[in-house]
N, C-alpha and C positions, 0 to 999 in steps of 0.2 A: 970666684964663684962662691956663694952664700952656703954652708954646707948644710945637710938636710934637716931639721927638725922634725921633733917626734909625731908630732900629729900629722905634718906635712906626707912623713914618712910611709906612716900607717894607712892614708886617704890615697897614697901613690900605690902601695903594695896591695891595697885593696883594688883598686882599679888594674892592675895588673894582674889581679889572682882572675879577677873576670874576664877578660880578655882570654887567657888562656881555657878557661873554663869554657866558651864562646868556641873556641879550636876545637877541643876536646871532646862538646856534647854534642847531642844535634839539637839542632834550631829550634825545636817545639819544644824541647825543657826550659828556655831561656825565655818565650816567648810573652810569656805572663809576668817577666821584670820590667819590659819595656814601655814606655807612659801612653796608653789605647785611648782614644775621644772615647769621651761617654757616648752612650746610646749602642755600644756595641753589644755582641754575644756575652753570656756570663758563661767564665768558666773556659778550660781548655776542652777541645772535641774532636774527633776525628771522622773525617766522610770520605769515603772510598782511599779509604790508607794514609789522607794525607790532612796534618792539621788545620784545624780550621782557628781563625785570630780569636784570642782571647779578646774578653771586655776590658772596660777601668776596673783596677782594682784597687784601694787605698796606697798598699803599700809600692805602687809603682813610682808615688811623686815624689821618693827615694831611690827606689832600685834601679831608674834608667837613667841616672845620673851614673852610675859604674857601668854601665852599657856604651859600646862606640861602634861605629856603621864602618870604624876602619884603622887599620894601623897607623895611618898619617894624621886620624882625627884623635885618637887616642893619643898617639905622639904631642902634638901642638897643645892641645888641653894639660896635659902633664906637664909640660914646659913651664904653660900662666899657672900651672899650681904650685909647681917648685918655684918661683920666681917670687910672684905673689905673695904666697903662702907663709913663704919661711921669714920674709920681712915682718910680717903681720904676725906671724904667730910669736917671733921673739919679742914683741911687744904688747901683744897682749896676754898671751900665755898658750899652751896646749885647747884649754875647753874651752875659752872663747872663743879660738879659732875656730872649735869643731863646729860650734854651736850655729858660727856666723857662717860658716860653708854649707854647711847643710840646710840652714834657715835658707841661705839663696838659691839651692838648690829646688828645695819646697817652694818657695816664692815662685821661680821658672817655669815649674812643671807645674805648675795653678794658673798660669798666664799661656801655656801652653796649651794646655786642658781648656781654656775658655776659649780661646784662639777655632782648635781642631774642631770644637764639638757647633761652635757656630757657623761653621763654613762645611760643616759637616763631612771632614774628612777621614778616612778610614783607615789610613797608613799610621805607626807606633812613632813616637820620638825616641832618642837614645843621645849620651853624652853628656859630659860635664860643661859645657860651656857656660850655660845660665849660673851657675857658682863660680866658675870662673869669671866672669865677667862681674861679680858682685866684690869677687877679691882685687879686683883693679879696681874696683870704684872704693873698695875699703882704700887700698895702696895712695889711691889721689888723696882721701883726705888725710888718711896720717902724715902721707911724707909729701905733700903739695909742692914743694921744689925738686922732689927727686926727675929726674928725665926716663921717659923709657925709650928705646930704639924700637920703632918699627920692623917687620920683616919687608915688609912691602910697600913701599920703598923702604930703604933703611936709613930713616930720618929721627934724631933725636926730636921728642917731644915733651911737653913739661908734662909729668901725670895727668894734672887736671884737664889739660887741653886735648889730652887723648884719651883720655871717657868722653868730653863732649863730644868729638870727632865720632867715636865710635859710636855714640850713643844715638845720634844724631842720623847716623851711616842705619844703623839697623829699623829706626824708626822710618826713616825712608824705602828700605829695602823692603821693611813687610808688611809698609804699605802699597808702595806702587811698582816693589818687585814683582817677577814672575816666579812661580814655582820652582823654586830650587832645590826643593829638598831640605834647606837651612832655616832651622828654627828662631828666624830673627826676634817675634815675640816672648821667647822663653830667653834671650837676652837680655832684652829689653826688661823684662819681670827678674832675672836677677840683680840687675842694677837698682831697678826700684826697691826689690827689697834689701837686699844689700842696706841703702839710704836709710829705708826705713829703722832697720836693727841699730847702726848707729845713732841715729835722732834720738830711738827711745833708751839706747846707751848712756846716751847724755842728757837725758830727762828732760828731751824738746817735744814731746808728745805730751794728751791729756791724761795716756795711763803709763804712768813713772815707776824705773826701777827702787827697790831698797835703798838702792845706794848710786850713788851717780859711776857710773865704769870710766867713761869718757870724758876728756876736757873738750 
């Protein structure tokens, strides 16, 4: 097992510190980190004693990436971030890793945000998975022969073959799935961005870094 790296570490403790913060408060302090469809209420409020949903507010398409609907979703997300995470980070360093998690976190929760607010739905998202799933698309192209094991089945796959798989899995899902609760487009939007941050990494885009990051 990969042992932890720092930035990995700090993105895992931080999701932990919330979680228990989640146990700790009640529900209506937290309610305003979660990611709201636009077009809601502004502002937290209370009607006959009990909170009423906050709106969007900017800084959600960060905050409810350290938010989780459960201790087994919290679980599993932290698993692909220590796995992920610490491959990627020892090769690209501490801040690009940060840079490139949280970029796909923002990417998620703006694909999610356009998703809720056209279907017009009024329930919060929460979860790392949209970064997470950006960190497995990073993991296929650096290390393109490594294998990862499924849990479900528990079938070795080559990287790249399981972003398509998955990728493919979620594009279907949140098209012609039903209501599950599971934010397949803020998946879907981490991957994409994800792509995106390396391409302009590697100065395959029309607006190029300083300096090329990537081979």
């Amino acid at each position: 097992m990969p042992p932890l790296s720092p930035a990995v570490g700090a993105l895992l403790a931080a999701n932990l510190l919330a979680e228990l913060l989640k146990l700790a408060l009640p529900p209506a302090l937290l309610l305003p980190l979660a990611l709201w469809p636009l077009g809601g209420p502004s502002g937290l409020g209370m009607v006959a004693g009990e909170p009423v949903a906050p709106g969007f507010a900017p800084w959600q398409l960060l905050t409810y990436g350290f938010l989780h609907a459960s201790a087994p979703h919290l679980a599993f997300n932290m698993l692909g971030l220590w796995m992920f995470g610490t491959a990627l980070e020892r090769l690209w360093g501490s801040g690009p890793l940060l840079r490139y998690y949280l970029g796909c976190v923002l990417g998620a929760g703006l694909a999610q945000l356009a998703v809720t607010s056209l279907a017009a739905e009024s329930h919060p998202t929460v979860g790392a998975s949209g970064g997470i799933f950006g960190l497995l698309l990073g993991f296929a192209l650096m290390f393109p022969r490594a294998r990862i094991l499924l849990l479900f089945p528990p079938v070795p796959l080559p990287a790249r073959l399981a972003v398509l798989l998955f990728g493919g899995l979620e594009l279907a899902l949140g098209v012609f799935g039903s209501r599950s609760g599971i934010a397949h487009f803020a998946h879907l939007g981490g991957l994409a961005c994800g792509w995106l941050i390396i391409q302009y990494w590697r100065g395959r885009l029309p607006l190029r870094p300083r300096r090329i990051l990537l081979r």
